[in-house]
Phi, psi and omega in degrees: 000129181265165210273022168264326183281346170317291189306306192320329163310288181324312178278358175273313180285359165275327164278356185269346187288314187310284198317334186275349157291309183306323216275008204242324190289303173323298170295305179297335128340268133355275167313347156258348157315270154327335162293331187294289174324302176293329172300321172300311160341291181327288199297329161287354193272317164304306184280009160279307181289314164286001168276285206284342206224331204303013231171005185227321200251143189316165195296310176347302199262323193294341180277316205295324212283297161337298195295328195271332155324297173310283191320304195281342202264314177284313178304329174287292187338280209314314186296340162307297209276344159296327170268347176297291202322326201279305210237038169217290191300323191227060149301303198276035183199097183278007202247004151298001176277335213253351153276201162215149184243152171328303194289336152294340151276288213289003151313305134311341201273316194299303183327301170324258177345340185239346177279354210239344181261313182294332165301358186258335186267341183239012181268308187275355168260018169259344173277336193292313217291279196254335149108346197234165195215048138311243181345259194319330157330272208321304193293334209274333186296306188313281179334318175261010150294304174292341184276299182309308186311303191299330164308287179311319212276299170302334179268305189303339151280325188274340151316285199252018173079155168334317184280353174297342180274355158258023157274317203245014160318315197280358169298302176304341177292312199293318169292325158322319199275302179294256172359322157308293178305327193293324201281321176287322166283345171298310197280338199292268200308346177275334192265351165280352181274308196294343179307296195316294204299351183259137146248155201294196165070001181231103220281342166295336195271314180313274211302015177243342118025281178287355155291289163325289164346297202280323192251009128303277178316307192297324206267002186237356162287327188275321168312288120031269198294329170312294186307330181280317176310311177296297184268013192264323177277344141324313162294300149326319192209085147323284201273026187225166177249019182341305210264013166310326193272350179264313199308312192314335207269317176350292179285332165270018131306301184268000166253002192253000162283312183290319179292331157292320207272305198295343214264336192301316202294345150270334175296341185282345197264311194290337177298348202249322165291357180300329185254034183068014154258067215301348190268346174281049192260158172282153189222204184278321222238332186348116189246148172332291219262029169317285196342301177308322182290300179323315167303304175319279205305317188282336184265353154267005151294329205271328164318297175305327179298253188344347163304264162357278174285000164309303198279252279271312165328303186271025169260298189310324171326285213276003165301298170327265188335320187281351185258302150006272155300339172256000000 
């Protein structure tokens, strides 16, 4: 080979290196940017629960609340320190795209791991709910699926190199999708217990009933849609790193969705004391979603009253009528 076709390879492998840098340095940017905005969320959000709770709510959650912290909070370190290393320490050694580093994998495994304890944190708050451990079965099963996958899928590229990923995509497709399916049966079966858990016509309970409903769908759409993002340009664009930039956001999606829900619970309570439900004050023992269960019993008390004072009504009625007449 002379030494023109030489140069000419070389710039041809210089330029598919370029190009593998843009298609890989663009999404992972753009994801960490953004990933940055949510992590700050994360973090007020954290000192908002423990500022409000610290001091209320079990040792359990309170522990619990730490560790995924600590887990989104080590995943950013490491994902910062994934960029330093591709595009500020080996600027000038473009060919350092074509390894792969830890600190840029084990991120995921952290996503998983922190997308797989909070569907286990809102599974248990549907057995609280509903009482049957179908539905929370289903999520938990999803859930460590989607954690092992992602696990096999993160060893087996740092095992066999870069070029190993587009053989093992559907493992990561597979944890997308079973997460994706976990987030749904979650939000599907909590607005379906709490619908069940409602009669219709007693328009205080309904309404708080349908408050709950509505801050259900909310706290479970941004997840919802992240994972929906994830796996439609995972699919769409196989041979790009598009969806890298959805993957960042994943675990500050699912901590700032619990932390909402956790951060919720006094204004639902004082809304639920406008209505004289006077059994929710917080406690020691307190579980997230007493409110929902709490909502039940009181509307087939609010039932049961009305019942009640219904028949005491057509008794004095008919008491009337019967003195009347004689």
């Amino acid at each position: 080979m002379s030494s023109s076709q030489e140069s000419a390879a070389m710039a041809a492998l210089a330029a598919a290196i370029i190009a593998e840098m843009n298609q890989l340095g663009g999404p992972m940017l753009i994801g960490q940017i953004l990933s940055a905005i949510f992590y700050g969320v994360t973090l007020l959000q954290t000192y908002l629960y423990y500022d409000k709770y610290g001091r209320q709510d079990h040792r359990l959650l309170l522990w619990l609340v730490g560790l995924l912290t600590f887990l989104d909070s080590l995943g950013m370190i490491l994902s910062i320190d994934a960029l330093w290393h591709y595009f500020i320490a080996n600027f000038s050694n473009p060919f350092n795209i074509l390894t792969t580093s830890w600190t840029w994998l084990f991120p995921l495994v952290l996503t998983g791991l922190i997308g797989s304890t909070v569907q286990c944190f809102y599974a248990w708050r549907v057995w609280r709910l509903s009482h049957t451990f179908i539905v929370p079965t289903a999520v938990v099963i999803l859930a460590t699926i989607s954690v092992v996958t992602i696990t096999i899928y993160v060893a087996l590229t740092l095992i066999r190199g870069i070029s190993a990923i587009p053989k093992i995509t559907w493992l990561s497709t597979t944890c997308l999708a079973c997460s994706l399916g976990a987030d749904i049966i979650i939000a599907t079966s909590m607005i379906f217990y709490l619908y069940q858990g409602a009669h219709k016509g007693f328009k205080k309970t309904d309404h708080i009933v349908r408050k709950l409903m509505v801050y259900t769908i909310n706290t479970g759409v941004v997840t919802t849609i992240c994972n929906t993002a994830t796996v439609f340009l995972g699919i769409k664009y196989p041979a790009t790193y598009l969806n890298t930039a959805t993957v960042f956001l994943l675990s500050k999606c699912y901590m700032n969705s619990m932390l909402a829900f956790l951060n919720a619970r006094e204004s639902l309570r004082a809304h639920a004391h406008s209505f004289n439900l006077s059994n929710m004050h917080p406690s020691r023992t307190t579980a997230p979603e007493d409110i929902e269960v709490q909502v039940q019993n009181t509307t087939s008390t609010t039932y049961q009253r009305d019942h009640n004072m219904s028949l005491k009504a057509s008794s004095q009625s008919s008491n009337r009528t019967t003195a009347q007449r004689s």
